[in-house]
Every structure is written in C-alpha cells, then in structure tokens.
C-alpha positions in Angstrom: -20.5 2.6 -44.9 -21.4 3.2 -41.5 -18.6 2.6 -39.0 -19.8 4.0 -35.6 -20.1 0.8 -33.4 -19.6 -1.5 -36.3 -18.5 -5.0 -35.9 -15.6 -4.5 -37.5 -14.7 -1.7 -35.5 -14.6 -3.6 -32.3 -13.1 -6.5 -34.0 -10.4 -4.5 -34.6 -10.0 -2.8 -31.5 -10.0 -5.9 -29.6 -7.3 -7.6 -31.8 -5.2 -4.5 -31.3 -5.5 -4.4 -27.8 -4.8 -8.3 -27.9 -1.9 -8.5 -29.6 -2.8 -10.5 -32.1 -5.4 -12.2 -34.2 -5.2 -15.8 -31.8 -5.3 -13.8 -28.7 -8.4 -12.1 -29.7 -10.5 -14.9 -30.6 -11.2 -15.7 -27.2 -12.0 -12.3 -26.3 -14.1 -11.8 -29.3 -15.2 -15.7 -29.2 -14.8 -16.3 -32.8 -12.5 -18.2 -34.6 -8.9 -16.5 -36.7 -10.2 -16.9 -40.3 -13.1 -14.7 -39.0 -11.6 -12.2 -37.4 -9.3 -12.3 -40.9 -12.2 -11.5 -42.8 -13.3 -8.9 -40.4 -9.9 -7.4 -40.9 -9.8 -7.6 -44.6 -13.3 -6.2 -44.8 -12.9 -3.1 -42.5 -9.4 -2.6 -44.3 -11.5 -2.5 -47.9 -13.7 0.1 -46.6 -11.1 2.4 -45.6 -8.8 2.0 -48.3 -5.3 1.4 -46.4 -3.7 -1.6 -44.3 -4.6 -1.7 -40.8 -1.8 -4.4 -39.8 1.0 -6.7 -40.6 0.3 -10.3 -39.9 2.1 -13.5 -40.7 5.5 -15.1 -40.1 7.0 -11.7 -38.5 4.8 -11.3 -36.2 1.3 -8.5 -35.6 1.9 -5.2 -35.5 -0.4 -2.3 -36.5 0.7 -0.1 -39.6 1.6 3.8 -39.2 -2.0 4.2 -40.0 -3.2 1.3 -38.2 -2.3 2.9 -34.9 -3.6 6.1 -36.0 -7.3 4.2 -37.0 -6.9 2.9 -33.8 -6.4 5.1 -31.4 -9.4 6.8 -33.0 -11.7 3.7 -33.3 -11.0 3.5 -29.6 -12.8 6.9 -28.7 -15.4 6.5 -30.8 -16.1 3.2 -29.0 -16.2 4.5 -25.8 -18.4 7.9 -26.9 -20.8 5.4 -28.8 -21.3 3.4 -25.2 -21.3 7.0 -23.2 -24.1 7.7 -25.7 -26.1 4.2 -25.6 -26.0 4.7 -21.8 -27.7 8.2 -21.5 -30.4 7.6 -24.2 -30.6 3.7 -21.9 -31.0 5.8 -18.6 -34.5 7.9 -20.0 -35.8 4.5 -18.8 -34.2 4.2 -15.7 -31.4 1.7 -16.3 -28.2 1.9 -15.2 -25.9 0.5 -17.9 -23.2 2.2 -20.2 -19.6 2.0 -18.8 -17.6 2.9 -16.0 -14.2 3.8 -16.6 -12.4 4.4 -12.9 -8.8 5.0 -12.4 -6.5 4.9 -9.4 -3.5 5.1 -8.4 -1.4 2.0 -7.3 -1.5 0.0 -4.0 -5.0 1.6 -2.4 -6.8 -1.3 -1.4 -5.3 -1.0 1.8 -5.7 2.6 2.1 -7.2 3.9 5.5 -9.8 6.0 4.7 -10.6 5.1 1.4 -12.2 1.2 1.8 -12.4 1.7 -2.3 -13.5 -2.1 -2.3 -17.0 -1.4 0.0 -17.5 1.4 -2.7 -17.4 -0.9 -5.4 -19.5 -3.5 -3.4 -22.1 -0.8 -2.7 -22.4 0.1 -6.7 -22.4 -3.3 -7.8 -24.7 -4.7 -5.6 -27.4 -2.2 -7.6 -29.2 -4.1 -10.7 -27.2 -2.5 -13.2 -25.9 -3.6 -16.7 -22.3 -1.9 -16.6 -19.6 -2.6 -17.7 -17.1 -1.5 -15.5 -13.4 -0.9 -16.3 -10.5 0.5 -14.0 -7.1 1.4 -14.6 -4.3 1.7 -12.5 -1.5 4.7 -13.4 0.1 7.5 -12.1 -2.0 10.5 -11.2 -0.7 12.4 -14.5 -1.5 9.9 -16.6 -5.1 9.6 -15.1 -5.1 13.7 -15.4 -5.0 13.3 -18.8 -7.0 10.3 -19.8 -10.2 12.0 -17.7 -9.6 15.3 -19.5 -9.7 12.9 -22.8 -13.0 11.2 -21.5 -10.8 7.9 -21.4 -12.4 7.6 -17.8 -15.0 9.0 -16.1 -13.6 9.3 -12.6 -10.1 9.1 -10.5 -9.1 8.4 -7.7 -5.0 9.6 -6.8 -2.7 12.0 -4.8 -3.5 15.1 -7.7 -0.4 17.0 -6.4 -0.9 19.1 -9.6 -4.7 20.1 -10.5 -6.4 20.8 -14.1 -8.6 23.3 -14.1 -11.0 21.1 -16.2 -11.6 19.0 -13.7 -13.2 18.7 -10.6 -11.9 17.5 -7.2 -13.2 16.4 -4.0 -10.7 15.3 -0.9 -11.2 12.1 0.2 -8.4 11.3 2.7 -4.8 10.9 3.5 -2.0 8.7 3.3 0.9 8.5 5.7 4.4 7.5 4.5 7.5 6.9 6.2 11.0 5.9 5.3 12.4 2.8 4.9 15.8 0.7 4.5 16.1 -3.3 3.6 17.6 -5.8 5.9 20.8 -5.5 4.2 21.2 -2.0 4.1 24.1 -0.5 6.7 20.9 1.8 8.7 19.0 -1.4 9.5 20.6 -2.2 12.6 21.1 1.1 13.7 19.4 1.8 16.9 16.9 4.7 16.5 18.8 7.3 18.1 21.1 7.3 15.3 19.3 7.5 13.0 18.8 11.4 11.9 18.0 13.2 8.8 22.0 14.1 8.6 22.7 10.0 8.6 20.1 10.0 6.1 20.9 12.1 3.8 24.5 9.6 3.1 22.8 7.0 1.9 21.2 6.7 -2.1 17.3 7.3 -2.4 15.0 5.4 -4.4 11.6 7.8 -5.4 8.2 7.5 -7.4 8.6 9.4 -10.6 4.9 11.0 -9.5 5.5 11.6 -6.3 9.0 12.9 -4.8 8.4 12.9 -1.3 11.6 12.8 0.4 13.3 16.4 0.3 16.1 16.8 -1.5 17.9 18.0 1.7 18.2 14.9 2.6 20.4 13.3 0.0 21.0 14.1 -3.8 18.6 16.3 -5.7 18.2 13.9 -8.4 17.4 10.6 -6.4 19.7 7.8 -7.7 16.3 5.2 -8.8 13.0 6.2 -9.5 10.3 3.8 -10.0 6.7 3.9 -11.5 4.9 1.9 -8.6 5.0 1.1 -5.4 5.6 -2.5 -5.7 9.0 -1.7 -7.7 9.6 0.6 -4.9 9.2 -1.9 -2.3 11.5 -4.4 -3.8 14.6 -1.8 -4.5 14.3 -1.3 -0.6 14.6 -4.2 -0.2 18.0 -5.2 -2.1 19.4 -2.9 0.8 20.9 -0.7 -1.8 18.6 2.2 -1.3 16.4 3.9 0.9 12.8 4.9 -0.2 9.5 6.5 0.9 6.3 3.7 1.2 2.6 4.1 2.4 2.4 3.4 5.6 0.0 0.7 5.0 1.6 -0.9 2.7 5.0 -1.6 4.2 3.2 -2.9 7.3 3.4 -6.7 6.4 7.0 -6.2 5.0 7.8 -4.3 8.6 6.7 -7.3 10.4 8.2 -10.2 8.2 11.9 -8.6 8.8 11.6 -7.5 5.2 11.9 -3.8 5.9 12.7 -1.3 8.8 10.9 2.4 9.2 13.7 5.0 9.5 11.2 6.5 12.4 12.4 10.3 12.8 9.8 13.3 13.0 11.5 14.3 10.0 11.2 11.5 8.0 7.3 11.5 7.5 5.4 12.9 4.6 1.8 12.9 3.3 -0.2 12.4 0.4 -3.6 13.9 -0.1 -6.2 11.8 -2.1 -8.7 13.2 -4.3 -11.9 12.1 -6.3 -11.2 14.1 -9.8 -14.3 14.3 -12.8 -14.5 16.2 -15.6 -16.0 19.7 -14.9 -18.0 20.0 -18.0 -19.3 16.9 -18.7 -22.8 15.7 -17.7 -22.3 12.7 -15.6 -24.1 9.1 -16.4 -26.3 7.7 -13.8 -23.6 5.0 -13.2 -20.7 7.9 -12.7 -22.9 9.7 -10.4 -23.8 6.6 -8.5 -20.0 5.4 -8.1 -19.0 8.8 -6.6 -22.1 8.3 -4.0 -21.2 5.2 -3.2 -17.1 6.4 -2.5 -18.5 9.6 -0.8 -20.6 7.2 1.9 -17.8 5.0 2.1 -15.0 7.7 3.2 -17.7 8.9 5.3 -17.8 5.2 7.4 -14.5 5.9 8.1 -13.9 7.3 11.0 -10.0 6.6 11.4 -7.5 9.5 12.1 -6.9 10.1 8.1 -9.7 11.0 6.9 -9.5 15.0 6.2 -11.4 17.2 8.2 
C-alpha cells in the first residue's frame, strides 16, 4: 500500500494534531463516521491501533504517537518535494515554515510584518506556516527540516545552520506599581538596591547578571507576555524589550529601573539550514526580510 501523501495519512495527522475525531472534521471538512473509516482503514494497513476513542476520551497509542510523529515528516518532505518539482515551471508553491521568537511585531528593525506583505503580495500558492518558540526549540526544529527559516536572539549557534544578523533589541528593567522600587526616585535606584529584590527571567534568555540578585532567579517564564504579567504583581522584577513594555510604561502598569547598568541586548538573527537547497519560496522570504531590515534605518539595526 502506498502511504506517502495518502489520504489517510493526513487524515490522521490532522485528527492528531486536533485532538480529536470532531475537532478535525472541520479542519478536514468531512463528517466523524468518515474520518472513522479513514482511521480504521489506515490502522488495517499497518497492523496496530493508532488511537483510543470513545467514552474516555482520544488519545494516540504508544505507537500511535510514534506513527505520528513520523507521518508528520513525511508530510512535510512530500510538500518540500511537490514544491521543487512545481518550481521547474516557475511557480511558487510548496510550504513555508517560519519561526520566531515571541513578541517581535514591534521590533525596531525587523518590520517582520512588511516582509510578509512583500512575499505575499507575489502570486504564489504557499502555504505558509509560522511558529512561535524559544530560539532552542527553533534550533532544533530547522536542523530537523520542521521549518525552513528562523528568526530569534540565537545566543548559542549550530554549526548546521546558517546565520545572518538582522538587528537588535534593547531591554531594560522593570518593577510593577506595587513593587517597594516603584516610587523610588531615580537616584536610588542602583544596581546594589537591585540586587535585594527577587528576579523574574526567560528560561532562553538570562539577561540580568547574576550580580545583581540570586544566581538562580526566583521565576522563570517561557514568554514575554508571562514575563510582563509577574512584573506586574509587584512581586518581582524582570528584564522586557524595550518596545514592548512601552504601552505598559505609559498606562502606569510598569516602571523602567533606568540605571546604565541595568540595560542589556539581544542580537537577532535570520538562521537556515546550511545544507539544504532552498525552495523558491524560502529564498524569496529571506529577500523580502533582508530588504525590509534594510528600510530601516533606526539606531538598532547592526552595522
């Protein structure tokens, strides 16, 4: 039986991904009893139970992850593959599998959105897909071929992979209304006042130096926006992007800790697979976010 973009292979993908056999019939925009048989056909073929259905619930089998985890990849090579043989006659189609890291849409420097307008405003037939993780996890999923291009602070490199700077972002330190710094004037604050009070840090990104409180920071989040809002109990202080603590800054939300000390960078890179011969769309993307740092002229863009 051939499997390799089969029906029943994305049936089954999609349900997994869904949750469920309900949830996926509007994804798949067919009704439950045939996704069933879908299921039950696929599961024939291979000889073992894919999942668990009925009064306890979905859940994939030990195998049934393992099938498809598997099924996944072959999916995405089999659309890699449709795309270059599509290209020989000039179309731009196939996926495009981008990932970033969290809370750049307001990035100085970066104006990720104009790149995307740029690349869609092409006749193309693409089916675009973006993911928003932590740079390791991005690492790892382009060295997988999961995606075809990243955009994050790589503070540690592969050597598989390929990176081109794109800009930088400023952070500072903050406090909550509540916290005993906020009404501080600014000549009190120092690193030394600092360094009394807990610190909240990304698990990706520890910023702040340890010098300036515990070496192991008391909370560490996954994403800015739980960042933002542990700041904002008034129970910890925490390092945010400059641009993204601006509307918080000017609704009384938060307060910069403003010291020379007390500012840090993060350096943003374009990462693609070194070995792997790029689509017409992947080539086209990173054009279209090369011109668009390049229309930037503001004071973070890297020299």
């Amino acid at each position: 039986m051939k499997l390799l973009r089969s029906t029943l292979l994305e049936t089954f993908v999609t349900v997994a991904e869904c949750g469920g056999f309900s949830e996926a019939q509007y994804a798949l925009g067919i009704t439950q009893p045939a996704i069933s048989l879908r299921i039950r056909d696929l599961e024939t073929a291979l000889g073992y139970r894919l999942c668990e259905r009925g009064r306890g619930g979905f859940r994939l089998t030990e195998r049934g992850e393992a099938a498809y985890r598997k099924a996944r990849s072959i999916l995405r090579s089999a659309r890699d593959f449709d795309a270059e043989l599509l290209e020989l006659r000039d179309a731009v189609t196939g996926s495009l599998r981008i990932g970033v890291a969290d809370a750049v849409s307001s990035l100085p420097g970066l104006n990720l959105v104009q790149a995307l307008q740029a690349f869609l405003s092409r006749p193309n037939e693409v089916r675009l897909e973006i993911t928003v993780a932590s740079p390791a996890e991005l690492t790892q999923q382009l060295i997988t071929g999961a995606l075809h291009a990243a955009i994050a602070p790589f503070r540690t490199q592969s050597a598989g992979l390929a990176y081109e700077p794109l800009c930088r972002e400023e952070h500072r330190l903050y406090c909550g209304r509540g916290h005993p710094l906020f009404p501080l004037p600014p000549q009190q604050v120092s690193p030394q006042a600092v360094a009394q009070h807990p610190l909240c840090q990304r698990s990706y990104d520890m910023l702040v130096s340890p010098d300036l409180g515990s070496p192991d920071p008391q909370a560490v989040v996954a994403n800015m926006e739980a960042m933002a809002m542990l700041i904002e109990t008034g129970q910890y202080l925490g390092p945010l992007p400059l641009h993204y603590a601006e509307s918080r800054v000017r609704a009384g939300r938060l307060r910069e800790l403003s010291h020379p000390q007390l500012r840090w960078h993060s350096a943003f890179s374009l990462a693609t697979r070194r070995s792997h011969i790029r689509s017409r769309a992947v080539e086209l993307f990173v054009e279209d976010v090369r011109a668009a740092c390049r229309h930037w002229s503001g004071p973070d863009t890297p020299s």
